[in-house]
C-alpha positions in Angstrom: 17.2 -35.3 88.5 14.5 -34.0 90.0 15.4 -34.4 93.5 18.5 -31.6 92.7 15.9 -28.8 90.8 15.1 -26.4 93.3 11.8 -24.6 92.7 11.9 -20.2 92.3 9.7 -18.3 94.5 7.3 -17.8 91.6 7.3 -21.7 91.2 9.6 -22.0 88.1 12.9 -24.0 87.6 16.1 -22.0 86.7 18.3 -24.7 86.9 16.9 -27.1 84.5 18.6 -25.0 81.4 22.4 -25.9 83.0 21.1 -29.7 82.4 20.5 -29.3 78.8 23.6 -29.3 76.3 24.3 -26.8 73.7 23.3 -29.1 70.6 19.9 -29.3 71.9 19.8 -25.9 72.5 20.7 -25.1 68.8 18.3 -27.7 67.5 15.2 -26.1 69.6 17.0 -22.4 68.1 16.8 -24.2 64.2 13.3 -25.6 64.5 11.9 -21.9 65.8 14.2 -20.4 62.7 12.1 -23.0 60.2 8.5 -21.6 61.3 7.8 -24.4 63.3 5.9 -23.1 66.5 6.4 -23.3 69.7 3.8 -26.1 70.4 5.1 -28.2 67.7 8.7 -27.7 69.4 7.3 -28.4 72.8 5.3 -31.2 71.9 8.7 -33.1 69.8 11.4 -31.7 72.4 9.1 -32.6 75.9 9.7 -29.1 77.2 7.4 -26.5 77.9 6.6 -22.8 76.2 8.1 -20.9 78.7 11.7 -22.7 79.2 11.7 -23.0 75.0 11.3 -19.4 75.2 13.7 -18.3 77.9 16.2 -20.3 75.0 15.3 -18.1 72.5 16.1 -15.4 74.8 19.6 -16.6 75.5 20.8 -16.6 71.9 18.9 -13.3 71.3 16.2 -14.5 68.9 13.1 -12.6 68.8 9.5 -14.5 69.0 7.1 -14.0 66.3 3.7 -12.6 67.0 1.1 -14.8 68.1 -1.1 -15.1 65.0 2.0 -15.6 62.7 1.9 -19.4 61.6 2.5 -19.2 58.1 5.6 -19.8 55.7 7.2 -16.7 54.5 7.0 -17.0 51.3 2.5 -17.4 51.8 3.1 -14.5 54.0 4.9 -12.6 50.6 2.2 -14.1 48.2 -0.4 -12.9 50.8 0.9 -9.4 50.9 1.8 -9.1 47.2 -2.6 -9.9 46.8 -3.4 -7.1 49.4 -1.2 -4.3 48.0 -2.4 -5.4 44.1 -6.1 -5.4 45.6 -5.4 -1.5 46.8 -3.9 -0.9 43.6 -7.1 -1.9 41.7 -8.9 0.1 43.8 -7.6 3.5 43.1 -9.1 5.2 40.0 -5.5 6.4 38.3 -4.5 3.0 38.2 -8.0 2.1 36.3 -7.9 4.5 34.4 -3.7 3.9 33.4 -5.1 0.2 32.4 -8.3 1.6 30.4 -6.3 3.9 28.5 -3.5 1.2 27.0 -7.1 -0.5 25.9 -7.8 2.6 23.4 -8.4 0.2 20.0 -10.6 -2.2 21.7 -13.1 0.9 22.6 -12.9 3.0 19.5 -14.0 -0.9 18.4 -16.9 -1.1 20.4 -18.1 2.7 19.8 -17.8 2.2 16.3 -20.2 -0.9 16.3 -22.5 1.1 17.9 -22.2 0.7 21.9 -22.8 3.6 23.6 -20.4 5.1 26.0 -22.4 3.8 29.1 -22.3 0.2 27.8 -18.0 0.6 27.4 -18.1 2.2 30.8 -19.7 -0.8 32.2 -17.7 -3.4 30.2 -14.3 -2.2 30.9 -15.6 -1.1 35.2 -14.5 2.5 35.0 -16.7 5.6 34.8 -18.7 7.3 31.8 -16.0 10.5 31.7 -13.1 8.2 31.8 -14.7 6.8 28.4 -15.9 10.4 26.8 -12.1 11.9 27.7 -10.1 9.6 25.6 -12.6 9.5 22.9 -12.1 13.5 23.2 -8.8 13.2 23.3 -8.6 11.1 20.1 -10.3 13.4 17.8 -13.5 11.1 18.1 -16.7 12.8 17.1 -19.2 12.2 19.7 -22.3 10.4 18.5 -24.7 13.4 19.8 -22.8 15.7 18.1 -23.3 13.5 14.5 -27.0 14.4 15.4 -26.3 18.2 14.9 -27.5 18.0 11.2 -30.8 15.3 11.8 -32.8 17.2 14.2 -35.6 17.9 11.3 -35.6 14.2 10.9 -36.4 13.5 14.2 -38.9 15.9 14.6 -40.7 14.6 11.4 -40.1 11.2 12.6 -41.3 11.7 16.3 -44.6 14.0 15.0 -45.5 12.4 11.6 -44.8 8.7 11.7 -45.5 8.4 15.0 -42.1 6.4 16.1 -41.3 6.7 19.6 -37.8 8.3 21.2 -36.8 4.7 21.7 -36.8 3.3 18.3 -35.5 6.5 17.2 -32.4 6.2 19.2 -31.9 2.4 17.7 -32.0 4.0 14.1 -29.5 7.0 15.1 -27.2 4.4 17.3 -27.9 6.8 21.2 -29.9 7.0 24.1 -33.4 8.0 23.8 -32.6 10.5 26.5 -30.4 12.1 23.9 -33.1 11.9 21.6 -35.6 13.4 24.1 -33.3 16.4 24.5 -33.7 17.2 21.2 -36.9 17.4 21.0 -37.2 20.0 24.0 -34.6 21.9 22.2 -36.7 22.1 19.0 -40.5 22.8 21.3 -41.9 19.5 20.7 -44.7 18.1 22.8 -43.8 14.7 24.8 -46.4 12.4 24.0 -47.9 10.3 27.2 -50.4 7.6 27.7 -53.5 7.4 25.8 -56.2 9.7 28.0 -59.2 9.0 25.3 -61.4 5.8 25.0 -62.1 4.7 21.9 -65.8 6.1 21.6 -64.4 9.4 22.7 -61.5 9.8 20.1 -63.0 12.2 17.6 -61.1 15.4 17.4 -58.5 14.2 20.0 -56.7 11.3 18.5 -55.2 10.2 21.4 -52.8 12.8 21.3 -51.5 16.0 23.7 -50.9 17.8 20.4 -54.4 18.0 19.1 -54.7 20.8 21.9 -53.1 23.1 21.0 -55.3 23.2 18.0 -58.5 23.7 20.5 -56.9 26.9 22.2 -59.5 29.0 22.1 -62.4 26.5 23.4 -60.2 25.8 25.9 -60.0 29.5 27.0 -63.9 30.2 26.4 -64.7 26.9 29.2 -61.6 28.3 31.5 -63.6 32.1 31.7 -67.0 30.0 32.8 -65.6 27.2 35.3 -62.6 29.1 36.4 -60.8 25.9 37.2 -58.6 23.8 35.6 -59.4 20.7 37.5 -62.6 20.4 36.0 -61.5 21.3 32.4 -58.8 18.7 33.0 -61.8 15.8 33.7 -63.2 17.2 30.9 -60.8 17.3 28.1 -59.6 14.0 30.3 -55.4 15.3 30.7 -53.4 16.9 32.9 -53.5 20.3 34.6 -50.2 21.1 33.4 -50.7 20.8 30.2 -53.7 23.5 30.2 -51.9 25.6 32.2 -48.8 25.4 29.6 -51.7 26.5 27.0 -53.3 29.3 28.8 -50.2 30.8 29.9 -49.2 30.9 26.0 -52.1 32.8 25.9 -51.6 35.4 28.5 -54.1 34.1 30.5 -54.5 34.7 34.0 -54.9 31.8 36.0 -56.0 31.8 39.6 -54.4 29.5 42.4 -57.2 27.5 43.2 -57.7 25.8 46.2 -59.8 23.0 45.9 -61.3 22.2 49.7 -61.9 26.0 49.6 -63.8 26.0 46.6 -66.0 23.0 47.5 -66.5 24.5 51.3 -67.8 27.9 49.4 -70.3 25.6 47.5 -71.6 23.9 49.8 -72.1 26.8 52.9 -75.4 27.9 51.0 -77.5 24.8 51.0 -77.1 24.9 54.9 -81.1 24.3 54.8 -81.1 21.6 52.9 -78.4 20.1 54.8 -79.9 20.6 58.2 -83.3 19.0 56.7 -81.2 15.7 55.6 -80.0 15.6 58.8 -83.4 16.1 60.6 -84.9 13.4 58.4 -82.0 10.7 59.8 -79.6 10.8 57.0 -76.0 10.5 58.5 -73.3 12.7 58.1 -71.5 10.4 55.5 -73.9 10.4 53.1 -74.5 13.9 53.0 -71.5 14.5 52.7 -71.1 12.4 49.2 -74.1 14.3 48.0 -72.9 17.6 48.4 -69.5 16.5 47.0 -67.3 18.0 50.1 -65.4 16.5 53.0 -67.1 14.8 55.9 -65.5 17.3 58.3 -67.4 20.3 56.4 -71.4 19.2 57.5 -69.9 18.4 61.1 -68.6 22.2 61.0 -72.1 23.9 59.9 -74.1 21.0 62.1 -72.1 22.6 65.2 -72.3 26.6 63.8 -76.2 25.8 64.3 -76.3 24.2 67.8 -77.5 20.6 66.9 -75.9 17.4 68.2 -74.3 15.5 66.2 -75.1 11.8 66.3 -72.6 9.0 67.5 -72.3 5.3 66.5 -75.7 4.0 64.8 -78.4 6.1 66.5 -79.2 7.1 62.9 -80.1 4.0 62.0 -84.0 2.5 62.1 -84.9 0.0 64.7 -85.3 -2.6 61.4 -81.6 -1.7 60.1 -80.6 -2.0 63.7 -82.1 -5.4 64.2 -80.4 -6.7 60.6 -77.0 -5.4 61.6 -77.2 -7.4 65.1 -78.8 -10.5 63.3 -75.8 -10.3 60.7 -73.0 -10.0 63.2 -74.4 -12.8 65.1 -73.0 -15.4 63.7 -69.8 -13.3 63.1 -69.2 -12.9 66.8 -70.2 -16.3 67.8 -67.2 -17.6 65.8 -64.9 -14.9 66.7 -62.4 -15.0 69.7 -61.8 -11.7 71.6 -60.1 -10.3 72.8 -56.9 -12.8 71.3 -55.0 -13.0 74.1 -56.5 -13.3 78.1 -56.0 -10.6 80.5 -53.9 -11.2 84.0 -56.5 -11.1 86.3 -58.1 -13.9 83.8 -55.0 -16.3 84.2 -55.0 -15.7 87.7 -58.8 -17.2 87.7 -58.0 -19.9 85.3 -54.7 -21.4 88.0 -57.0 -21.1 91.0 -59.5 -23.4 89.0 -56.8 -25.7 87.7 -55.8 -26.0 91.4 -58.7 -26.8 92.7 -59.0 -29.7 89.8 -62.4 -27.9 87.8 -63.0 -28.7 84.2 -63.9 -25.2 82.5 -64.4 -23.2 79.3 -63.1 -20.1 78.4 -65.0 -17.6 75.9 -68.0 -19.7 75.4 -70.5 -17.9 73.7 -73.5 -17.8 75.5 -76.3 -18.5 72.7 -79.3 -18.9 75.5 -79.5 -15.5 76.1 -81.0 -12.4 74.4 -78.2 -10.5 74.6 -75.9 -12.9 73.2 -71.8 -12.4 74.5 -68.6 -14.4 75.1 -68.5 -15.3 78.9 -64.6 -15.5 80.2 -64.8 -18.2 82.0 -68.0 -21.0 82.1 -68.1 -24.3 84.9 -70.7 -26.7 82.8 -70.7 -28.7 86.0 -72.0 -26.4 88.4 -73.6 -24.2 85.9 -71.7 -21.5 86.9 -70.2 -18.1 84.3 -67.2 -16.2 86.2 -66.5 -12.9 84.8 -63.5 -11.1 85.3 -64.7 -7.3 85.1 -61.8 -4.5 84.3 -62.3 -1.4 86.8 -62.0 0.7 84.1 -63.5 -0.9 80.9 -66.9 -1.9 83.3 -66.9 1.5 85.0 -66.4 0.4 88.5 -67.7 0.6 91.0 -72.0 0.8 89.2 -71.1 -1.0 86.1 -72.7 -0.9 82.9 -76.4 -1.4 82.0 -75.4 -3.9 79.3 -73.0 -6.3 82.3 -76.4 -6.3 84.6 -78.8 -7.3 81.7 -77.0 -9.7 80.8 -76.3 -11.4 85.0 -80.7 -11.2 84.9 -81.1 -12.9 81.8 -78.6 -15.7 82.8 -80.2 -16.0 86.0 -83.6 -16.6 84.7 -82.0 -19.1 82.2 -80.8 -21.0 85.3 -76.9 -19.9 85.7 -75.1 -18.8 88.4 -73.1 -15.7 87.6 -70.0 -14.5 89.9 -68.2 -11.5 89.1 -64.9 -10.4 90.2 -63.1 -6.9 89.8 -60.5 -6.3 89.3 -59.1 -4.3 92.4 -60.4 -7.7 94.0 -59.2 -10.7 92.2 -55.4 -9.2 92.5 -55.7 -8.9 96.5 -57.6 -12.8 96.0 -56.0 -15.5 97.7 -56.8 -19.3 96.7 -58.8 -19.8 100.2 -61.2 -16.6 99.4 -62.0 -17.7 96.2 -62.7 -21.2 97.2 -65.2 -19.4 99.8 -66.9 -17.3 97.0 -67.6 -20.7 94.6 -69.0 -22.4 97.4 
């Protein structure tokens, strides 16, 4: 058979459909019809995709797409889901479905639930709720409230119950509860601003206030500040402002690093003798009260230099801060992580088969540091200087005290720049140990 199939130019066989009969034409057609795909088909038939497909073709039967494997009636169920899920979604249909649930709310607002709570139950929104409660001639809870509002009051002022509990008795919100009270000029109560040795007049309360007005007004005409009648009478600004305002009191706009700036400008002389005597700029700054940027501005109006780091300190405060940080920094690795240049050092020595240390912390000496890289069997500390950090190409005073006191200790010290190690082949440095 296959001796008489003659191949296409593109490599197919055209002549192989004359060889199969009509039958098993119609049974490939019928398995296609029945969902089955066209692998199954291939697989149970021994023919490929493509000639099942130019079959199809022939009897004019369209393929279905290439993700389609399903039955059609799981396709229908599927679809059916999808459309319903749309459905669900859209807020007329929710609220078509709320509305046919009318007895089963007027229920549950009648047992006291508030509107929010039915909202959430039935997953609609709070209007959806208050329009058919409208619409069914239901009085609104709030507006039952129209005839308590001196009970409240009483309640809130007099027996000291709080909006909460108030809104449990009346079956609403506390917010609804709250609103009433603005509407009939009551004071909110807050948190309890008074210890217990302090209470006296006070009680605890925002109200009593109102009842000191006029003391209030006499301490506002000395201090001219409510931020310090506020610490005093231990509450808010905006509570004394409400108070002095209801008595056509001017108040001035205060600023408060302004105030304490003009305070402090005066005692300039006493300032600059602090500062003469050693004092640093911190602590004078706590004991005038004022920000530490203030005495740096009036130590520069009068042409004196302003310290830096700890040269304010004794030589005995000095020598207690370096005794306590000691042992700190003998512990302590830094930096974390080693530089480039250090690496570089550490694979020439590994390469070269030396046992070393890295950050050991050089207790023999005065000046006590971590070395970057220590050789116990030649004796020999390798430091890897930054051109920048070690101020290249002098140094620092610090880097050659400390080479002289490990010299007279008995090390050898090399050290490397930067600028040098990175042009440093493996034979140059061999040279420079040596």
């Amino acid at each position: 058979m296959e001796n008489n199939i003659v191949r296409d130019s593109r490599g197919r066989f055209p002549e192989v459909r004359s060889f199969l009969s009509e039958e098993f034409k119609s049974n490939i057609c019928d398995n296609y019809l029945d969902n089955n795909t066209l692998e199954n088909i291939s697989k149970t038939s021994g023919l490929s995709t493509t000639l099942i497909c130019s079959i199809l073709k022939e009897r004019n039967i369209r393929r279905r797409p290439a993700g389609f494997q399903r039955n059609h009636k799981e396709f229908r169920i599927i679809k059916a889901k999808i459309i319903k899920a749309e459905k669900d979604k859209n807020p007329w249909n929710k609220r078509k479905d709320i509305e046919k649930r009318k007895e089963e709310i007027f229920e549950l607002y009648e047992q006291d639930y508030s509107i929010k709570k039915i909202a959430d139950l039935m997953g609609c929104d709070f209007g959806v709720i208050k329009r058919i409660l409208l619409q069914n001639n239901k009085t609104l809870k709030y507006a039952r409230l129209a005839g308590h509002h001196k009970e409240i009051v009483e309640m809130y002022i007099n027996n000291n119950i709080s909006s909460k509990k108030i809104a449990d008795i009346f079956g609403c919100c506390s917010e609804r509860i709250l609103d009433i009270l603005h509407m009939n000029n009551v004071l909110m109560k807050g948190p309890t601003y008074f210890n217990k040795k302090e209470i006296r007049v006070y009680k605890n309360k925002r109200m009593d206030l109102w009842s000191i007005k006029e003391s209030i007004k006499e301490d506002y005409s000395k201090t001219q500040s409510i931020y310090q009648l506020s610490k005093k009478y231990k509450c808010s600004t905006n509570i004394l402002t409400r108070i002095l305002k209801s008595m056509d009191v001017k108040i001035i706009k205060e600023d408060n690093i302004n105030r304490r700036r003009a305070d402090v400008w005066p005692n300039q002389k006493s300032i600059l003798d602090a500062y003469a005597n050693g004092a640093p700029v911190s602590s004078i700054a706590k004991s005038f009260k004022c920000d530490y940027g203030v005495i740096r501005n009036i130590l520069k109006k009068n042409n004196i230099k302003i310290r830096s780091g700890h040269s304010y300190m004794t030589e005995l405060k000095k020598q207690q801060f370096i005794n306590r940080m000691k042992p700190i920094r003998e512990i302590m690795v830094f930096p974390k992580k080693d530089t480039k240049i250090e690496i570089k050092i550490q694979n020439y020595l590994q390469q070269l088969g030396y046992e070393f240390f890295t950050h050991r912390y050089m207790k023999e000496i005065e000046h006590g540091y971590q070395c970057d890289i220590l050789i116990p069997a030649m004796n020999l500390v390798i430091e890897c200087d930054r051109d920048y950090w070690h101020a290249y190409p002098t140094g620092r005073d610090i880097d050659h005290i400390r080479t002289k006191e490990l010299l007279e200790k008995g090390f050898k010290v090399l050290r490397l720049w930067e600028c040098e190690i990175k042009k440093l082949s493996l034979e140059q440095f061999k040279e420079k140990l040596i």
